[in-house]
C-alpha positions in Angstrom: 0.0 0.0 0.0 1.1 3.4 -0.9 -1.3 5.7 0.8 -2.3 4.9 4.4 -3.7 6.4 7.8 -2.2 5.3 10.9 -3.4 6.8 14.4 0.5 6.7 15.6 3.2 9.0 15.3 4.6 8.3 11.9 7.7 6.6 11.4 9.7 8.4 9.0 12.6 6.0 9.5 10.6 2.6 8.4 8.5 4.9 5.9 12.3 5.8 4.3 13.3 2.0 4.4 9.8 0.8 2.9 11.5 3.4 -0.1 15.0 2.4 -0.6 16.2 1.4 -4.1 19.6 1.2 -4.4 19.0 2.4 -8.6 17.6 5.6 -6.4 20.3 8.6 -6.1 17.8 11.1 -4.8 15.0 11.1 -1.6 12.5 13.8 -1.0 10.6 13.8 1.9 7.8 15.9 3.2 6.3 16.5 6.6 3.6 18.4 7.4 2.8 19.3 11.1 0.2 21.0 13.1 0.6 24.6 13.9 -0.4 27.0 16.3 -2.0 29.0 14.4 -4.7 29.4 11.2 -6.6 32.2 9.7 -5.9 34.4 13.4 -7.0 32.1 15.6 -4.3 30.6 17.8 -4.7 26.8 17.6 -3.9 24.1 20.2 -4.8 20.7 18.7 -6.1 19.5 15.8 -8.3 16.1 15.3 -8.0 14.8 11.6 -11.4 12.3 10.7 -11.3 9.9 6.7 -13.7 7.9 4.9 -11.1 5.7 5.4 -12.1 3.3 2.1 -12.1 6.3 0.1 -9.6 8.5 0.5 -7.1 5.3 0.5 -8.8 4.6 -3.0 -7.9 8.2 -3.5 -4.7 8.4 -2.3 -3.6 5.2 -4.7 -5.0 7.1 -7.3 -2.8 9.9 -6.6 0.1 8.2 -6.3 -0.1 5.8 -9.4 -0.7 9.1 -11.1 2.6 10.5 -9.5 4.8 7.1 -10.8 2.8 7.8 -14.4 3.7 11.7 -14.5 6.8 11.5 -13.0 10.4 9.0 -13.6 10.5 8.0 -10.1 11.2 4.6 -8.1 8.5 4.5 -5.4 6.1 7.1 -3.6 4.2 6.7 -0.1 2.4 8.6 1.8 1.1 8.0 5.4 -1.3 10.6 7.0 -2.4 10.9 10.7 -6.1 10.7 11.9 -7.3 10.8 15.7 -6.1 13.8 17.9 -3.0 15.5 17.9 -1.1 18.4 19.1 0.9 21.2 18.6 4.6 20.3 16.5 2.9 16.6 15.6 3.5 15.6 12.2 -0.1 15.6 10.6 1.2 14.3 6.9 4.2 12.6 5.6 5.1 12.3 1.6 8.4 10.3 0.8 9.7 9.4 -2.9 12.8 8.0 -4.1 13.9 8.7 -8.0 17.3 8.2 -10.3 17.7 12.2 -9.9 16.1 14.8 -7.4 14.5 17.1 -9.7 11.5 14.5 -10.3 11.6 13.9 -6.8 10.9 17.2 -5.8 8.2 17.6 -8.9 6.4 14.0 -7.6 6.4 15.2 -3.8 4.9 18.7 -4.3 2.5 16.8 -6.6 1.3 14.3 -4.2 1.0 16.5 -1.0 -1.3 19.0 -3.2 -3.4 16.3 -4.6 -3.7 15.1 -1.3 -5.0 18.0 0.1 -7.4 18.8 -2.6 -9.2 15.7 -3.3 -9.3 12.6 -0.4 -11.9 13.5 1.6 -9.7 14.1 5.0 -11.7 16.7 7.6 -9.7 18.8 10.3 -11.3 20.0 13.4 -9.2 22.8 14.7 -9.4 23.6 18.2 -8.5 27.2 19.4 -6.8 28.9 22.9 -10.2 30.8 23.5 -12.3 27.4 23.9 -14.2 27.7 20.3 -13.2 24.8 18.0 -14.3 24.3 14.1 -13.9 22.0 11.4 -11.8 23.8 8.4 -12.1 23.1 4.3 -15.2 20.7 4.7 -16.3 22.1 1.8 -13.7 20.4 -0.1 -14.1 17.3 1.5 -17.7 17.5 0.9 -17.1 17.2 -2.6 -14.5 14.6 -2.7 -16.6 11.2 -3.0 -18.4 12.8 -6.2 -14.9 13.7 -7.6 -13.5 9.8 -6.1 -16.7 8.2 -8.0 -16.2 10.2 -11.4 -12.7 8.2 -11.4 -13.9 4.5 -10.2 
């Protein structure tokens, strides 16, 4: 499997291994964590829900297009769902390629298509007590854009 969830903390070390190629000269990885902060509210957790059978359908998708539109080796990607907290890594994309360049094209590719289209909801929760659920609307479209592609 190249796109999965996991409720732990990622392990970037296995996920790097799961990627090794020794016809590979150049690895790009990229993490994204939570923040303390979003649109001027100061944040102090975040709780990340999936369709699960969806958005891994989706996230396969993505990456098979990746290995298609890019010359590289192997992709993963491994993103986080339950609660976590400030300075957790959230999202991690890895991929391993002959020569960086495609790397770095297949990895910005990936994270971007993962944010725009498996449907993945974020409930942010803020310093002053309020809490709210950010880019649902995007989400909300996701299985009509998943089904167009089954």
């Amino acid at each position: 499997m190249r796109f999965r969830f996991t409720e732990s903390p990622i392990d970037t070390v296995g996920a790097r291994r799961e990627l090794l190629d020794l016809g590979a000269g150049g690895y790009v990885s990229f993490e994204g964590w939570v923040r303390d902060h979003n649109e001027g509210q100061e944040v102090t957790r975040l709780e990340y829900e999936a369709f699960q059978e969806l958005a891994v359908k989706e996230g396969e998708r993505i990456i098979a297009e990746a290995l298609r539109r890019f010359p590289v080796k192997h992709a993963l990607c491994i993103h986080r769902i339950g609660s976590l907290d400030l300075g957790d890594m959230a999202v991690w994309v890895g991929i391993c390629s002959a020569h960086r360049g495609e790397a770095f094209d297949a990895c910005r590719f990936i994270i971007d298509e993962v944010k725009h289209r498996v449907p993945i909801w974020k409930k942010e929760h803020y310093r002053s007590g309020d809490s709210g659920w950010v880019n649902c609307e995007r989400c909300a479209a996701a299985p009509n854009h998943i089904h167009e592609h089954a």
